[in-house]
Each structure stands twice: as C-alpha cells, then as structure tokens.
N, C-alpha and C positions, 0 to 999 in steps of 0.2 A: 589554551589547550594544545595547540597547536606544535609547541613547544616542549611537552613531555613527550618520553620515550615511550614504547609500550610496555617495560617494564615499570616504568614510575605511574606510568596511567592506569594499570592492573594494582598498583599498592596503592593507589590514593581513590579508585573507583571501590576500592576491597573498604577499605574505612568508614564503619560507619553503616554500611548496608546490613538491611537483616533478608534473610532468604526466608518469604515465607511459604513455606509448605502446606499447600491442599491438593483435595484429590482434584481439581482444574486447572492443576501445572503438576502433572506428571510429565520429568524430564526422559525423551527420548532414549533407549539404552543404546542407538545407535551415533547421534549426532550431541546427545544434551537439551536439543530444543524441543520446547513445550509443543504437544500437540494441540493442531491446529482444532479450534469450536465449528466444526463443519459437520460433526456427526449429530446425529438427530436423536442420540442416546446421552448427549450433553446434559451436565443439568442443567449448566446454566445457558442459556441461548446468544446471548449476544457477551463480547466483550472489546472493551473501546482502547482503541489505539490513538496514535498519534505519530505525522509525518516529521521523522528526524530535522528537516528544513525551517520545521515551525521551535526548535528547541535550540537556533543558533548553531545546530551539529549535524550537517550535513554531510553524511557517508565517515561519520566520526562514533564511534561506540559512546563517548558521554553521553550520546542521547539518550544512554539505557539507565544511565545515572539519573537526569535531569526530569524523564517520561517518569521514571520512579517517584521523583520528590513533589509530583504534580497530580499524583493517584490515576495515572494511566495503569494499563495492565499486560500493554505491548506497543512495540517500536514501528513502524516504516519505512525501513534502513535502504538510506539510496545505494545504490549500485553504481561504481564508477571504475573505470577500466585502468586508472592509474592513482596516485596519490600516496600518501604515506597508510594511509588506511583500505587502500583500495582492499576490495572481494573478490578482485582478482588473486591475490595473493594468499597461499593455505595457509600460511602462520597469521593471517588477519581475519579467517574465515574463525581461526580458533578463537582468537580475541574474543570478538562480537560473542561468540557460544558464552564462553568464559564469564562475559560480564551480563550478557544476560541472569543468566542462573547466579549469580554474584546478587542480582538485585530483582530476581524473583520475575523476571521479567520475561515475554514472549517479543521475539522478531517476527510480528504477524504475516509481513508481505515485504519486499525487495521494492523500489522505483527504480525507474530509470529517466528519470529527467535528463542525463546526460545526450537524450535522442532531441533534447528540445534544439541543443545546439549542433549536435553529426545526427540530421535524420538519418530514420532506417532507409527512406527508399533511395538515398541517392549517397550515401555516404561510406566509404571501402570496406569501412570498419566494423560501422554500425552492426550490421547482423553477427559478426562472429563474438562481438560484445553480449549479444541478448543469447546465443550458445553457450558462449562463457558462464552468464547470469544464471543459466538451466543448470549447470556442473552444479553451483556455487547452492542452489535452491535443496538440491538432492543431498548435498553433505551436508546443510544447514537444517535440513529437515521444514522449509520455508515453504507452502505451499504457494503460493502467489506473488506475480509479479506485476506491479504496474507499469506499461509502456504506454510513455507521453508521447502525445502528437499536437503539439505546439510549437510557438513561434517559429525556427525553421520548418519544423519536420510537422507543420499543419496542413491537413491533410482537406481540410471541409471543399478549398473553392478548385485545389488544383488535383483533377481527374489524374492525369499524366502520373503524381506524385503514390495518389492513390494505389492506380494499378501496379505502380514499382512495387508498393510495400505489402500487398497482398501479396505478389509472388516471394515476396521474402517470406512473410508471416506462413506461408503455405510450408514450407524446408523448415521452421525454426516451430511449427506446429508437431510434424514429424517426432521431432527429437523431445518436445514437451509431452507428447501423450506415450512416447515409450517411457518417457522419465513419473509420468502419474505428475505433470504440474499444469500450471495452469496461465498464460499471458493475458492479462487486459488490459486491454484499450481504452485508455482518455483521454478523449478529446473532444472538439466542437461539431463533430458530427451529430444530427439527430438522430432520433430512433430508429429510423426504415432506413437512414444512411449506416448507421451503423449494422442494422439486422443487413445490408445487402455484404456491407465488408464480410462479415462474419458467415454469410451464404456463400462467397468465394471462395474463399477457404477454406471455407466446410470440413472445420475440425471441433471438437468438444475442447478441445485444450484452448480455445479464443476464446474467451470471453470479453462482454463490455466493466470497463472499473467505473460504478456513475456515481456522477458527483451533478447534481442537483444546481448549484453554483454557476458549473459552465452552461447548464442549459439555461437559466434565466441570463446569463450576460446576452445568450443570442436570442434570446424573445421567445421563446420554443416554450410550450404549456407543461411547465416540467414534472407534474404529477401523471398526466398523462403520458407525455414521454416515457417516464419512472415505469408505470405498471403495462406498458405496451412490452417494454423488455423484460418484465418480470413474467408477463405471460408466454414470454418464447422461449423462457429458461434461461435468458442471454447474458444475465449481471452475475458478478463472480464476488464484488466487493464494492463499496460505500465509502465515498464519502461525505463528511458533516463539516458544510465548510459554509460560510459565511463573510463575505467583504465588508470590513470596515465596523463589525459588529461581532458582540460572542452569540455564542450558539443558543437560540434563543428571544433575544432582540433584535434581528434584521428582518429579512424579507422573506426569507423559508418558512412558512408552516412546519416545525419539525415536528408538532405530533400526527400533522396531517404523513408526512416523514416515515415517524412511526408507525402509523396505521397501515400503510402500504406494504413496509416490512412486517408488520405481523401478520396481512394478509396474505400474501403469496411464501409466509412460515422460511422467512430468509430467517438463518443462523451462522454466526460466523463475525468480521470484526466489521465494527463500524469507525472510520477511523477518520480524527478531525483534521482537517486544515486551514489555514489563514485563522480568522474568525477571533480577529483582536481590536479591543477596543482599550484603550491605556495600557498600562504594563502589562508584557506580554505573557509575563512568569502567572500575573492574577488570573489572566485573562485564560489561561490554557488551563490551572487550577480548577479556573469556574466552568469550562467546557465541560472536564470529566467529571466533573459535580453534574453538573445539567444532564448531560445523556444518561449518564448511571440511576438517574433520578426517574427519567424519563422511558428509559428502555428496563428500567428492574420489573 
C-alpha cells in the first residue's frame, strides 16, 4: 500500500465499494463526514469502530477500505504530523473524507499514539501537533481525539511529567472548547488519578478515553474504576479490547461491560482494539459480530 499514489489508492479504494445510504450516515453538508452518535435523538445508540493500527493501516486511509470488509461502521484514524498520509496535510484531510464516504464509512475519533514516542509534556513539538490535530478534527468534522500516555509519555509514576502536561492540556483545552471538540486521555492512570488530572485542568473539553484492558494490566477493579468515571461524567469514549483473545473469550466481562454502559446511557462509539486471536482479518470480523450482537 505503501507504494500507491494517492491517485491510484482513490481508483482502486473506489472499486468495488458500495456506499450505503441510511438515515445513520447523514454526510456532513460542511465537511462529508458522518455525524457523530452522541445525540440522544439517535436511533440507534451505539456504533462500533475499530483503531486503524489493528487493520495493518496505520494513519493510512485503507483502513476505511479494510474496517469496511470486516463489518465495522467507522475508522480510528491515527494522527501523525508527518508521512505520505499525514493530517497534517489539506489534500490528505480530503483523501480520508473521500474515502470514507466512498465506503460508507464514519472517522469516529483521531489517536495520537505519536505522543507515545514525542510525549506531550517534555517534547517541543508535541503540543502544536495536538493544535494542529484540533484544525484537522474541525475540517473533518471528527468529534474526538485520543491522546496516548504511554511508554515515553507515561505519565502514572512520574508526578514532574504529569504536571508538565496538564499545563499543556490547560492551553490546548482552550482552543478545544472554542473549537466544540473534545481530548482524551489513555492511560495507566486510575480513576481518582485520572478525575484529579482532569480537576486541573478543569475543562469539559478533557475527557478520560477508557479502555478496560489498561486497567486490568495494572490490577485496578476495572468495573469499578469503569463506573466511578461514568458517575463524574468523565469518559468521552471506549474501548473493547482484549490481549491475546477476541472480544469475548478473555478476561473482560463484556456484558458486565455492557451493563455499565447502558447504565449510565453512554451513546456514541465503542471502538475495538488488539483482541486477536489466530488470523487477524477472522478475528476483527468476529469482534464486530460480537459487539453488534451484544450492544443491538
């Protein structure tokens, strides 16, 4: 993939795709992109995504192709500040639009995993990258972004690091709540570590992005975790990830999962990660079977 132009990857992404049309992918008249399931006037409540990293196409638009042939119903398109495909760039902002709607498909949320390598709190770049990601979210019509706080830029044991990136988070909250979007945070922080980040900062545009997964790696009661932040309003996004297993057969309780989200009436994407077991094309197939199953 690597290797095509973005002209020959727009004729060979075009082939073969059908665009299908219902009233839950109403294309944006400003951007093309489908409006996000956040409103409570939805009919349908939940719809499942999947992170571009898990489709071999990271910050690459065939993930829109690949998420299509695997019965996902939206993308989570990494954000990277350079590459042939970067979103940095307006003519690749168009792409990604392009081929969504080419294959019927929703960019639910942005990552930025790029912070795992230039953290936010000590790295030059870092923050005018997550400014840049806000432009990029507003023309894409992409309500949400995930910002990773891992291996560099892990934030649990070193306080120093911490307080750096809350004052960044503070400037780069600013410009998200004039813009109507929304940052979240995942990482290995617990719940009260995270409700304290997020009392720092003390913006509606911070939110926590939880993924279930990282709280069992650290030993942490992760249901309880789970609905401590759903009673402060603090989770933005989900999600459904499992090591070394699909969604389903490992160590998550997902209807326990479920329950917690229909309890505190979250709507919006719930979006898979890792969560393979043999071949990864079967295996991401059988996720959105599962959750679709699960969450209808």
């Amino acid at each position: 993939m690597s290797s095509l132009s973005r002209r020959s990857f727009l004729k060979t992404a075009a082939c073969g795709s059908v665009v299908a049309a219902s009233a839950s992918l109403i294309a944006s008249p400003v951007s093309g992109q489908s409006e996000s399931p956040n409103n409570k006037a939805d009919e349908k409540r939940y719809r499942i995504s999947i992170c571009d990293w898990d489709l071999a196409a990271t910050g690459n638009p065939k993930s829109l192709v690949t998420g299509k042939e695997l019965g996902f119903e939206g993308i989570e398109v990494s954000y990277r500040p350079d590459g042939e495909f970067s979103l940095s760039k307006p003519e690749n902002r168009k792409l990604f639009l392009e081929t969504a709607k080419e294959n019927g498909l929703v960019i639910s949320s942005f990552a930025m995993g790029i912070l795992n390598e230039r953290p936010l709190a000590t790295d030059p770049d870092a923050e005018s990258w997550v400014a840049d990601c806000i432009d990029a979210m507003v023309e894409m019509n992409v309500p949400k972004t995930l910002l990773a706080f891992f291996g560099n830029d892990d934030i649990k044991d070193d306080k120093t690091a911490r307080a750096k990136a809350v004052e960044k988070l503070k400037r780069l909250a600013a410009k998200a709540e004039e813009k109507g979007k929304i940052l979240g945070l995942e990482s290995y922080l617990n719940a009260e570590e995270h409700l304290e980040v997020l009392r720092a900062v003390g913006s509606e545009a911070i939110k926590v992005y939880h993924d279930a997964q990282n709280m069992l790696t650290k030993e942490y009661a992760i249901y309880d975790d789970m609905e401590m932040l759903f009673k402060e309003k603090a989770i933005c996004q989900v999600h459904a990830k499992e090591y070394d297993a699909r969604l389903g057969e490992g160590k998550i309780d997902f209807k326990r999962f479920a329950d917690i989200l229909n309890r505190y009436d979250y709507r919006g994407w719930v979006v898979v990660e890792s969560s393979v077991k043999g071949d990864w094309k079967e295996s991401q197939a059988a996720n959105a079977a599962y959750l679709k199953k699960l969450l209808q």
